[in-house]
N, C-alpha and C positions, 0 to 999 in steps of 0.2 A: 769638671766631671762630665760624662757622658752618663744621661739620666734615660732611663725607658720607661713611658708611662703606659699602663694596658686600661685600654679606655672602648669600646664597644663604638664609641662617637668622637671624634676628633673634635667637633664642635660646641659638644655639651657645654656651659661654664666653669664647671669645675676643673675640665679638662685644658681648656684654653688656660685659666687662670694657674694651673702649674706650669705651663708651655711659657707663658709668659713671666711666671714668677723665677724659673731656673734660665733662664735665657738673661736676665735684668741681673742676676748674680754672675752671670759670666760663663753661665756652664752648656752645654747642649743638650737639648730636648728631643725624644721622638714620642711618636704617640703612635701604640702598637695594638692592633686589634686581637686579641686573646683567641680568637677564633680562626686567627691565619697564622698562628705560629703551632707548627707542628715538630714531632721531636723523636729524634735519635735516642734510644737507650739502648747502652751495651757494659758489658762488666769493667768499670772505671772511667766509661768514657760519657757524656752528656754533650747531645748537638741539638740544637733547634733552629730551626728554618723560619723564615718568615718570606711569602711570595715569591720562592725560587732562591732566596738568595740566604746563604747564612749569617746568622745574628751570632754576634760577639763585641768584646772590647765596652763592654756596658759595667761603670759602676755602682748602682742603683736601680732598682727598681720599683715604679710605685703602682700598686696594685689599686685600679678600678671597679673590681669585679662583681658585678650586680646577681642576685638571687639567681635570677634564671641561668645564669651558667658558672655556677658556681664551682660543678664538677671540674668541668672543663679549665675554668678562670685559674683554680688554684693546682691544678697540675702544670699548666706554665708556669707559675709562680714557684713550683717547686721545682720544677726543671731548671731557673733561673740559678734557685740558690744550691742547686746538685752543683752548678756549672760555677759556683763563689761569687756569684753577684749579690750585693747587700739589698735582701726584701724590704722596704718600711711597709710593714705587718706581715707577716709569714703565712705560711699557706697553713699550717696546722691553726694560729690563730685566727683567719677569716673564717674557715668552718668550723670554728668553735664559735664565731658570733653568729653565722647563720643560723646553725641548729639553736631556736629559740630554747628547748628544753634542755639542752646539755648547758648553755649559757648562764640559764636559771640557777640549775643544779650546782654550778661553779662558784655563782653568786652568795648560793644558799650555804655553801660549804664554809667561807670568807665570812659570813655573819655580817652578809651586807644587807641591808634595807630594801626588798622588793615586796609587790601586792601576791598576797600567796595565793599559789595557781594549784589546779588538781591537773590529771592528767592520765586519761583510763582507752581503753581500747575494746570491751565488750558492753554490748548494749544491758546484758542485763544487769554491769553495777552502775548506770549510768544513773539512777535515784539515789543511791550510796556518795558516788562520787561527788555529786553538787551537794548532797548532807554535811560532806568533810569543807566544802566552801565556805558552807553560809547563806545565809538570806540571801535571794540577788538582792538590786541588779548583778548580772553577770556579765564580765566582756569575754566572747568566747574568738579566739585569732587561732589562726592556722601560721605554724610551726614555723612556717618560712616564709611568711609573708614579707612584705615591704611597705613604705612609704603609708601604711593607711590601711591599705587592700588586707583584705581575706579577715580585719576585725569588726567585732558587731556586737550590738550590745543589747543584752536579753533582759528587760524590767522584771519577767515572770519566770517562774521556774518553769513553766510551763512552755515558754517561751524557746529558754537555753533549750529546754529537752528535745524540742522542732529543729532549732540550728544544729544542735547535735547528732542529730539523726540525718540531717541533711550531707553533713559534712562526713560523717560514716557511708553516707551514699554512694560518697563520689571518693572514698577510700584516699581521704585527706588526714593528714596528720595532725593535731590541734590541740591547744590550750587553754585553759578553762580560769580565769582568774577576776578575782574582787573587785568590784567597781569602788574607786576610789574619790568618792565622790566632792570631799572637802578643796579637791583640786578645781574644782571650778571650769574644767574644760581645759585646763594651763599646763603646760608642761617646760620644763627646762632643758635644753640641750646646751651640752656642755662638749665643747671642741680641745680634746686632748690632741698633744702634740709632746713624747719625747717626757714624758711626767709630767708635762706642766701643762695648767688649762690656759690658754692661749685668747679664748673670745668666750661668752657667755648671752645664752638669750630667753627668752620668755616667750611661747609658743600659745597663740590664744582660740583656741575651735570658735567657727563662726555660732550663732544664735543655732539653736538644733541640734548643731552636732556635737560630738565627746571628742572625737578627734581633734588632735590639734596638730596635724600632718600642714605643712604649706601647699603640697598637692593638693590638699583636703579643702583648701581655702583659708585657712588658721592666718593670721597675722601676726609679725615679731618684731618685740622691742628688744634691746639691750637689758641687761638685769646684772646686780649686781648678785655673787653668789655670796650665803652663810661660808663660816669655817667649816661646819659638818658638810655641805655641800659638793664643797669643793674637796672633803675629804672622801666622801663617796664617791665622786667620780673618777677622781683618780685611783683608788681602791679597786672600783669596776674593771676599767680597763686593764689593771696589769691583772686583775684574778682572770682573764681574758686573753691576756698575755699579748694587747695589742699595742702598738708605738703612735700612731695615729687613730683618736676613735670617737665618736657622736656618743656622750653620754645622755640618753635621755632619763629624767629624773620628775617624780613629782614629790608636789608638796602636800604632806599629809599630815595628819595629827599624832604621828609616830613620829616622826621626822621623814628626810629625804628618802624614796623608795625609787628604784631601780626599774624602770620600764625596759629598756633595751641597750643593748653594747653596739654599736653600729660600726662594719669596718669599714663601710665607704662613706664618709657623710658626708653629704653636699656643702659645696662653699657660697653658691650666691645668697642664700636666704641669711647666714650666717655675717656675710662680709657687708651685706645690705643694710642688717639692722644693728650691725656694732660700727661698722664704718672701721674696721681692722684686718689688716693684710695678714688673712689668717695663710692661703698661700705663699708667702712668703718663709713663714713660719715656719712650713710643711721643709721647704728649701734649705732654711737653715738647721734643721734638724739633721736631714741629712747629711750637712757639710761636718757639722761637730761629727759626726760619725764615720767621717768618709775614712775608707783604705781604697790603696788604688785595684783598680782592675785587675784579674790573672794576665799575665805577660806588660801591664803598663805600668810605669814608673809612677809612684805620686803625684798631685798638682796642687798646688795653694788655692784653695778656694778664694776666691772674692770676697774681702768685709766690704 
């Protein structure tokens, strides 16, 4: 198979580690920066260029696409599959995981397990709004954050009500949700692949922090998951409608609750602390799924 990966950095680990993981199965790797493929649209036809030269003959493609180009990221991704090449995550599902609140919404719909969030837009029901929360503390995150960035965590109602108004300042989008606190700073991410959870890990915020981001500092072990766990993550993701996804999950006195659907989740922290080729993983997912390219004959994947 001829595989295209849209990667912002050729060199990232995650990026390297599908380049190496589809290469080790037999197949051919590009790694295509989202920001240099521009695109033809005309009524039945789809072209996309990439640095002068036209892109075709690809059966696969696997989407990188980080928050900040997110617009951009999934219009190639759609242009891909205008053009019948197989997305692993679609462009309608990646912006269904970025937008934190429609994600929730989807979550909440499923009657799946998340810390309940308010979420308001004028300053004056802004004492209302935290009424509908609860006591803090409060973790107040903007909408489209990533890795850690844009959340924080407000002890005081008086507190939230400061971050609030800051973040209305600078006409940010954001999320107001329950501090969960019997989690201990831990979190679970859970690496879907294709329905099935493939590696599993325990995400631990350094001394101070709430955050348990590895950017953040957090450190990870291997964990095994409950059957509810595993059944929530997997639940997440397809209510999400993604084939590859980072389920982040805590443990509460409820059971498992739903922090985020993540459609790019990183591999090294993941492969580091299970010691499993979850790239690989990502590879053969694909191959069970492969049909050949528009104009090319089938090929036998590699066992």
């Amino acid at each position: 198979m001829k595989i295209a990966i849209l990667s912002r950095n050729a060199s990232l680990y995650s990026t390297t580690r599908l380049v190496e993981a589809a290469r080790a199965r037999g197949h051919q790797a590009r790694v295509l920066d989202p920001l240099r493929c521009y695109l033809r649209i005309a009524p039945g036809a789809f072209e996309m260029h990439y640095k002068g030269r036209v892109l075709g003959g690809f059966d696969a493609v696997i989407p990188r696409i980080g928050a900040s180009i997110a617009f951009y990221g999934t219009a190639v991704v759609r242009q891909f599959e205008m053009m019948g090449v197989r997305a692993v995550n679609g462009s309608d599902a990646i912006l269904r995981a970025r937008d934190k609140l429609r994600s929730l919404q989807l979550l909440a719909r499923e009657r799946i397990g998340l810390p309940t969030t308010v979420f308001g837009d004028n300053p004056d029901d802004t004492a209302d709004l935290l009424a509908m929360l609860g006591s803090p503390p409060h973790v107040i995150k903007l909408n489209e954050g990533a890795q850690g960035q844009g959340v924080l965590l407000a002890e005081k109602r008086s507190a939230a009500q400061g971050v609030i108004e800051a973040f209305r300042g600078l006409y940010a989008n954001f999320l107001v949700q329950e501090f969960i606190a019997e989690a201990g700073g831990a979190d679970l991410r859970c690496f879907v692949v294709g329905g099935k959870i493939v590696a599993a890990m325990q995400r631990q915020a350094p001394e101070g922090e709430f955050r348990a981001n590895l950017h953040r500092g957090g450190s990870a072990t291997a964990v095994t998951l409950s059957a509810e766990e595993k059944r929530t993550a997997l639940k997440a993701a397809r209510a999400i409608g993604l084939d590859i996804a980072g389920v982040d999950l805590l443990r509460s006195q409820r059971g498992p609750l739903v922090l985020e659907v993540n459609a790019s989740p990183g591999l090294e922290g993941i492969e580091a602390a299970t010691g499993i080729d979850v790239a690989a993983s990502v590879i053969r997912h694909i191959e069970a799924g492969a049909t050949p390219a528009p104009g090319k004959s089938a090929r036998r994947a590699r066992t």
